[in-house]
C-alpha positions, 0 to 999 in steps of 0.5 A: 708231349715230350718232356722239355726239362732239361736233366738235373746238373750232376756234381761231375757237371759242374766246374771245378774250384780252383786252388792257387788262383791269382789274387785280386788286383789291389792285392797283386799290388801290395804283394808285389810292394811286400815282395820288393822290400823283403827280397833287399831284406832277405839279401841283407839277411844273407850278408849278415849270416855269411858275416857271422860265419866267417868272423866267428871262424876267423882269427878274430873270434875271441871279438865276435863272442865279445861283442855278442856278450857286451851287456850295453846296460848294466845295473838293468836287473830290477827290470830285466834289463841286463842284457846282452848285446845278442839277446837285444838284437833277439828280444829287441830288434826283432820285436820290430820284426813281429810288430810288422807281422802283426800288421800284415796278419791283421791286414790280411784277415780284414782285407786280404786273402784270409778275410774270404774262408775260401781262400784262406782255408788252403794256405792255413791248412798247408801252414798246420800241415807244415808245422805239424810234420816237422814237428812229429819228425823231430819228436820221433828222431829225438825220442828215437836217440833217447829222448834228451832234447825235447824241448827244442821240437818246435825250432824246424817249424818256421818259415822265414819269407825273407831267406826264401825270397833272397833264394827266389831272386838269386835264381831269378825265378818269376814265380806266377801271382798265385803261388806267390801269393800263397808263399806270402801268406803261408809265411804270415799264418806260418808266423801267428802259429810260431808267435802262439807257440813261442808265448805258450810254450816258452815262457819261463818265470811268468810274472802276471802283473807285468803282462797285467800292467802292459795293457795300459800303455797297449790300450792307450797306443790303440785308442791313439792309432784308432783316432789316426793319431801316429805322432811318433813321440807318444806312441814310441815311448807306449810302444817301448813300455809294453815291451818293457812290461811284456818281458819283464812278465817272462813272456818272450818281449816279441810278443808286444810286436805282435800285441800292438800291431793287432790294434792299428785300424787297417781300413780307412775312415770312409768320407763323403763320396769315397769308394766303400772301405776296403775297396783298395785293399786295405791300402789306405789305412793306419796300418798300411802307413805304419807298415810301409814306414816300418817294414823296411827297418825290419827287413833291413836293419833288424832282421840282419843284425840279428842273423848277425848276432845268431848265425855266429856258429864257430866250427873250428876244432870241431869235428863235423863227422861227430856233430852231423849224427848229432840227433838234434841236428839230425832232428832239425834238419830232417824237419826243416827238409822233409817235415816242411815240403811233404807237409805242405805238399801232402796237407795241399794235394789232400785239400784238392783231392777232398774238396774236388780242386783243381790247380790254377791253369799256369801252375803244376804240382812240381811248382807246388813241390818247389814252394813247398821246399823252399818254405822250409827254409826256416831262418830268423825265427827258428834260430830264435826259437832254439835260443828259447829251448836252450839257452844262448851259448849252452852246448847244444847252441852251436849245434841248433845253429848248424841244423838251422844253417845246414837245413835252411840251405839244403832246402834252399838249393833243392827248391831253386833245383825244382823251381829253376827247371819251370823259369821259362814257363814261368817268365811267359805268365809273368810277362802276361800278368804284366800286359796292360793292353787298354793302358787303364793301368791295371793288367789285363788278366786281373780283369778277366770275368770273376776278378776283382 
């Protein structure tokens, strides 16, 4: 009798995963209203740094550098105070800014895409791999020229998703939900990574019983938001204390953005009869509130008034020739423009190639390539960053300024190159992410078998 057993599944048998695949439905939603908000953000940002630009060249610039000097509080030394309206917008305004970040990080780890390994193990990798290659590029190009200014190694690892998603909505690229989605959440990993750096490695003056102190007011604002208190004249004044304790600790005071962010519940309470938490995404709890609330200061108001105050390089007088061989601006532009697109492109195509991927059925590599270009555009928090290493207003301030700007834009113009050439291929999968046949208001290809 002939043996009926079918033969064993060889590896080779068997489908391939898939990478850069779409997200489920609640998740396209939040990352659609995440993409909105930050796409007005990022042209605000824009403005705000072309503004800086000229102002700072034109015959008014003795009143730029007023401005940016004023100190709005005199007499704050005993808490730190004392400063200037540029490092307000940097310490302060921008602590709004990393609040945000906290929420979506959290967001993200409870019930977004990094909550499953499977699918965060490919944006985190491609993140260390886009901080790292950056990183070792500036080291190299700096010990290379004689090694003076080292400490300003981590200033071309950041990515700034408000300054790319302006670049995407300039060249009216439809990206598909999945690389879309990868850029969002590489941006937010990207962001833990830079908060980490920027904690450990530049806080000058540490002063434990500030930080010590700091986490009364922390542990009172997440006993409040965890019992759906968010009455805003208690946890405003928490919020303004822990800042204040945080800076006054040495520690940079974006972190207490961070800090508090990480303590608002991202899920709600489940009532009788309700679908289980978590089935909406993490839509429906405190956090998705606070950042609906606050998201739009940040990437409306705070960002911009800090590009305002950071991008302000004066250029007049300067020669340009001279500062181009600069080896910190050679070092910064060489991170932000290669260490970032062969970082990410080489950390993500390793990942397929060791774990037998495949790319996503819409999406090529040269897409992957065009992401990867425009994540190295590295505005806010690399400006930020350089301020830390060495100091606003120091000498090699204006030359930090420049490689941000002259970096951020070159990777800007070579990815909308990259990406701009797919636009039509791209406008058909948008058109199709869109169509919703049965009219159930969910699109038919977020219901396809194998999503949610």
């Amino acid at each position: 009798m002939p043996d009926r057993t079918p033969p064993p599944e060889r590896p080779s048998d068997r489908p391939r995963p898939r990478i850069l695949t779409r997200s489920s439905w609640p998740e396209a939603r939040h990352l659609a209203d995440v993409l909105r908000t930050e796409t007005v953000g990022g042209a605000l940002l824009l403005v705000g740094a072309v503004l800086a630009l000229v102002w700072a060249n034109s015959p008014w610039a003795a009143s730029y550098t007023r401005l940016s000097n004023w100190v709005p509080w005199p007499g704050g030394e005993r808490l730190h105070l004392d400063l200037t309206l540029a490092a307000w917008t940097a310490d302060g305004l921008l602590a709004i800014f990393f609040f945000v970040v906290g929420l979506e990080l959290k967001r993200e780890f409870v019930a977004g895409d990094l909550r499953d390994p499977r699918r965060a193990a490919l944006p985190v990798v491609a993140a260390l791999g886009g901080m790292a290659l950056p990183a070792l590029i500036y080291v190299a190009v700096i010990l290379t020229a004689g090694g003076d200014g080292l400490r300003g190694w981590a200033i071309p690892t950041a990515t700034d998703i408000a300054f790319a998603l302006a670049v995407l909505a300039v060249v009216s690229s439809h990206l598909p939900q999945g690389l879309r989605a990868f850029l969002l959440t590489l941006a937010v990993v990207d962001d833990l990574f830079a908060i980490t750096i920027i904690a450990i490695f530049y806080t000058a003056d540490f002063h434990p019983l500030p930080l010590l102190a700091a986490l009364a007011p922390i542990a009172l604002f997440a006993w409040l938001v965890q019992r759906g208190r968010t009455w805003w004249w208690a946890l405003i004044p928490l919020a303004l204390a822990t800042w204040a304790l945080v800076h006054a600790s040495g520690v940079h005071a974006t972190v207490a953005g961070v800090l508090l962010g990480f303590t608002v519940p991202v899920l709600a309470r489940r009532r009788a009869g309700s679908a289980p938490a978590g089935d909406d995404g993490g839509h429906g709890g405190i956090a998705a509130r606070l950042e609906h609330l606050w998201r739009p200061v940040s990437a409306g108001v705070a960002v911009p008034i800090f590009a305002l105050f950071a991008a302000g390089v004066t250029l007049r007088g300067t020669d340009l020739g001279a500062l181009l061989t600069e080896p910190v601006v050679i070092a910064i532009v060489a991170g932000l423009v290669l260490g970032k697109s062969i970082g990410i492109f080489g950390s993500t195509y390793l990942l397929a190639r060791f774990t037998r991927a495949e790319l996503d059925e819409d999406i090529t590599w040269p897409d992957l390539l065009g992401i990867a270009l425009l994540a190295g555009v590295g505005f806010t928090v690399s400006l930020l960053i350089g301020d830390l290493a060495f100091g606003a207003g120091s000498t090699a301030d204006d030359r930090v300024k420049a490689a941000v700007l002259a970096g951020s834009v070159i990777s800007a113009v070579l990815a909308a190159v990259v990406l701009v050439r797919r636009n039509a291929a791209y406008r058909r999968v948008a058109e199709r992410e869109q169509l919703d046949a049965d009219g159930d208001g969910v699109p038919d290809v977020f219901q396809e078998p194998g999503r949610s």
